[in-house]
C-alpha positions in Angstrom: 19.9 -22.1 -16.4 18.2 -19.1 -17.2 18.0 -16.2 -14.6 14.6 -15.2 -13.3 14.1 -11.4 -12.3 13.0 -11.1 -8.9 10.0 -9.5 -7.9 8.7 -6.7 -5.4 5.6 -7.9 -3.1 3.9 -4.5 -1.5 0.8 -4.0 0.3 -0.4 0.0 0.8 -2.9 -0.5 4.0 -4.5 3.2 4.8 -5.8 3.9 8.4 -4.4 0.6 10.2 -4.5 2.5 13.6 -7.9 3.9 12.8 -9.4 0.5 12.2 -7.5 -1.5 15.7 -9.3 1.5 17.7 -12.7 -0.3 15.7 -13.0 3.3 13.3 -13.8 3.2 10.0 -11.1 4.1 7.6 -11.7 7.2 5.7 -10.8 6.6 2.2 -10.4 3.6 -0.2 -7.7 2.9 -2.7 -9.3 2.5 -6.2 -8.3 0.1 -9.0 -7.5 -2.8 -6.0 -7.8 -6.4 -6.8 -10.9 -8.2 -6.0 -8.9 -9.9 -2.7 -7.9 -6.6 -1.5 -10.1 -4.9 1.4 -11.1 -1.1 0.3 -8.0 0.2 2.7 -5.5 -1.8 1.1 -4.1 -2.1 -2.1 -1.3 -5.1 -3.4 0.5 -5.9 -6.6 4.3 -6.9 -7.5 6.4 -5.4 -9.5 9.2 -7.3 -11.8 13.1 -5.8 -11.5 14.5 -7.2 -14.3 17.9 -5.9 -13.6 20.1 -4.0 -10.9 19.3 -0.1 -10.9 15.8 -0.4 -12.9 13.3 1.4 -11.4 9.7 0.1 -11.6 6.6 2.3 -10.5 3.1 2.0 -9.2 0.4 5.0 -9.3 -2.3 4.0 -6.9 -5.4 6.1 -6.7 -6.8 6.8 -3.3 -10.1 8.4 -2.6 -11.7 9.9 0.5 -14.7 9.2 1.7 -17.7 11.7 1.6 -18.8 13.1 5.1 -15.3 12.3 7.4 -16.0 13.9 10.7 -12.0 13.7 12.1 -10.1 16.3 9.9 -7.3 16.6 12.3 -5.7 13.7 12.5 -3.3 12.9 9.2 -4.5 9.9 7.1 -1.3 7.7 7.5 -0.9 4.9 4.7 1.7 2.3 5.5 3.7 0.4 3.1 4.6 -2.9 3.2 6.9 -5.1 0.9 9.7 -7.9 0.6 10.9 -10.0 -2.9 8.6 -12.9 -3.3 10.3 -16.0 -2.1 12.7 -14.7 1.0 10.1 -14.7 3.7 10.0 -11.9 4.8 8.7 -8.0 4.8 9.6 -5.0 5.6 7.4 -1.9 6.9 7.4 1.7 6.2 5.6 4.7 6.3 5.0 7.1 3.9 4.4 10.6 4.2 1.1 12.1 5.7 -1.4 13.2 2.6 -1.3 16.6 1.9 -4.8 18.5 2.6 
């Protein structure tokens, strides 16, 4: 039978702590799918063998007139192969200014 490649499920969600205080979040990821909310941003990626490395640019964009310029603008990644079950959560690193 012929071997499928598996795939990467990920979801980039910007501001999650922002928006369970009820905030708005302060920028939008462009190029998302018509599903996605303006904070998040989803796709999968095929690795069609061991050690291949597969990439994803997403573009994010602030939002004109943010008031809070002290607090970092965290963006959490999550992901998991399609068809185990499960995910797994990360953060990434705080956008530079």
């Amino acid at each position: 039978p012929p071997t499928m490649s598996p795939e990467l499920e990920f979801v980039l969600d910007v501001d999650t702590e922002r928006r369970r205080r009820g905030q708005a979040p302060r920028g939008s990821f462009l190029g998302r799918g018509p599903a996605d909310p303006e904070h998040q941003l989803s796709g999968t990626l095929e690795l069609p063998r061991q050690r291949s490395r597969a990439c994803v640019t997403p573009t994010f964009q602030l939002h004109d007139g943010i008031r809070d310029k002290l607090r970092p603008i965290v963006v959490t990644l999550a992901y998991g192969i399609r068809g185990s079950g499960g995910y797994r959560e990360g953060r990434a690193a705080v956008l530079p200014p």
